[in-house]
N, C-alpha and C positions, 0 to 999 in steps of 0.2 A: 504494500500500500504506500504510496510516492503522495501526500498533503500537500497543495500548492494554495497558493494564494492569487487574487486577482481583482483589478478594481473591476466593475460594471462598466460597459457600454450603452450607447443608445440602444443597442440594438438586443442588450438584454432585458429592456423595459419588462415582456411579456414575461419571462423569467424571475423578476422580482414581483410584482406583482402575483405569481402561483406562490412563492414563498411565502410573503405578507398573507397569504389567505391561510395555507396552512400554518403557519404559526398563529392567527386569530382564532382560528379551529379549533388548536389545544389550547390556546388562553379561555375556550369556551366566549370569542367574542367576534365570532366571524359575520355576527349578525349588524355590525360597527363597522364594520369593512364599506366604503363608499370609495376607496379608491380605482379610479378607473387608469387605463394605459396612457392615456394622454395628460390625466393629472398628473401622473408619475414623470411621464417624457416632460413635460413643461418644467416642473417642481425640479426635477435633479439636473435635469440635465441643459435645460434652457437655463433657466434661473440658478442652478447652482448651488441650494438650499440644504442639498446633503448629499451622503457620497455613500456606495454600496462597496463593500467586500465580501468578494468568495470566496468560500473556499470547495476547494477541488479535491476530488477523491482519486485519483489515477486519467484525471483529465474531465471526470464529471461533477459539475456543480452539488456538493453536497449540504452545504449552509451559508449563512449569509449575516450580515452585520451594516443596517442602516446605522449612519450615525450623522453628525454636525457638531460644528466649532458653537462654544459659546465662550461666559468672559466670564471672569473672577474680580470684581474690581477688588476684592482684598488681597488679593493673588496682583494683580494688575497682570494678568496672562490671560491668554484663550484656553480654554480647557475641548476637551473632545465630549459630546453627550450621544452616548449609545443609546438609540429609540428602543432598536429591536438586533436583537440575535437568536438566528435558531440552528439548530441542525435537525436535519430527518429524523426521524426515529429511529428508521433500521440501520444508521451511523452515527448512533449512540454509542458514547460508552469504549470509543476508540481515541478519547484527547482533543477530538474536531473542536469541540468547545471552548477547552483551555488553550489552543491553539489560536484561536480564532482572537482571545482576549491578549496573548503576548502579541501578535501583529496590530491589534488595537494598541496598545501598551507602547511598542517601538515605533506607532505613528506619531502616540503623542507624543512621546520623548525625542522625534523627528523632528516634530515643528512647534516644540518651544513650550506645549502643554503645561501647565501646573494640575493639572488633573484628568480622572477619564470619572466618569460619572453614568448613572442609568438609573431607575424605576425596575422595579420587582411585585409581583401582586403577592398580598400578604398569604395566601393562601399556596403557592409552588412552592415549596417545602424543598424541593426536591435541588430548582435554581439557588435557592436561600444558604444552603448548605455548601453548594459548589462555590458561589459568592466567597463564603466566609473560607471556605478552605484556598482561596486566593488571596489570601489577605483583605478582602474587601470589610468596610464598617458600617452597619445600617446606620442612618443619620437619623436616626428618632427623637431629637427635639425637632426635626424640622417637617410639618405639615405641608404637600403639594395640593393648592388650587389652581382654577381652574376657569376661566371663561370661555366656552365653545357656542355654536350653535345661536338660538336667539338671542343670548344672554348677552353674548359677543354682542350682535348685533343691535344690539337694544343701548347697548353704554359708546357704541361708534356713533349712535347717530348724531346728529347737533343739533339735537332739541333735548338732547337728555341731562339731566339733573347735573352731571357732571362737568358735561357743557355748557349749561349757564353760567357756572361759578365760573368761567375765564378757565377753567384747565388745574393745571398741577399747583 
């Protein structure tokens, strides 16, 4: 078995995409899945908004690793934030995983990083454990919200509460 690595092309839209579904499947949240081929082609690859890693099992895509730059101003550095990682099932259990996080790991350390960071649902027990056995530390003072959807759209408009008072 020969592990390779490789960024995404355009032309693996379709390919990310089938991934992203199967991984929402086992998150049991494939039902939240709205993204289509052409939101993906636009978002990554026009715009630029995040970047895909494969990896390769003997030359077949076996997992994958959305991520994007964010900033630390306590850090005053960009950090790397990992959306999503998965691997198939039946290439489980062969390192693809921990593999997949050391070339996360020597991206950040590439370009200047002061951290790599991700979300976990409290219930995967199974990621939780692989986590910590990488040295990773759940950050539990700190609560993730959330604006999506109307709620978004409701505090963008400029007529909204927020907007009257002038902004920030």
């Amino acid at each position: 078995m020969a592990l390779t690595f490789r960024f995404a092309e355009e032309c693996d839209t379709p390919l990310i995409l089938e991934f992203i579904r199967e991984l929402a499947d086992y998150e049991r949240l494939l039902d939240q899945v709205v993204a289509d081929e052409a939101t993906l082609r636009d978002q990554l690859f026009e715009k630029h908004h995040a970047e895909v890693l494969f990896a390769l099992e003997d030359g077949a895509e076996v997992g994958f690793a959305l991520f994007f730059h964010n900033f630390s101003t306590f850090l005053g550095r960009a950090g790397l934030y990992l959306e999503d990682l998965y691997v198939r099932p039946e290439h489980r259990g062969k390192g693809h995983g921990k593999a997949l996080f050391h070339q996360l790991a020597a991206i950040a350390e590439e370009r200047g990083c002061g951290r790599l960071e991700w979300w976990c649902l409290n219930w995967n027990t199974p990621s939780i454990g692989f986590y910590k056995s990488l040295g990773a530390e759940a950050m539990e003072d700190w609560t993730v919200y959330r604006l999506a959807g109307q709620a978004l759209r409701r505090l963008a408009e400029p007529e909204s509460p927020v907007a009257e008072t002038g902004g920030v």
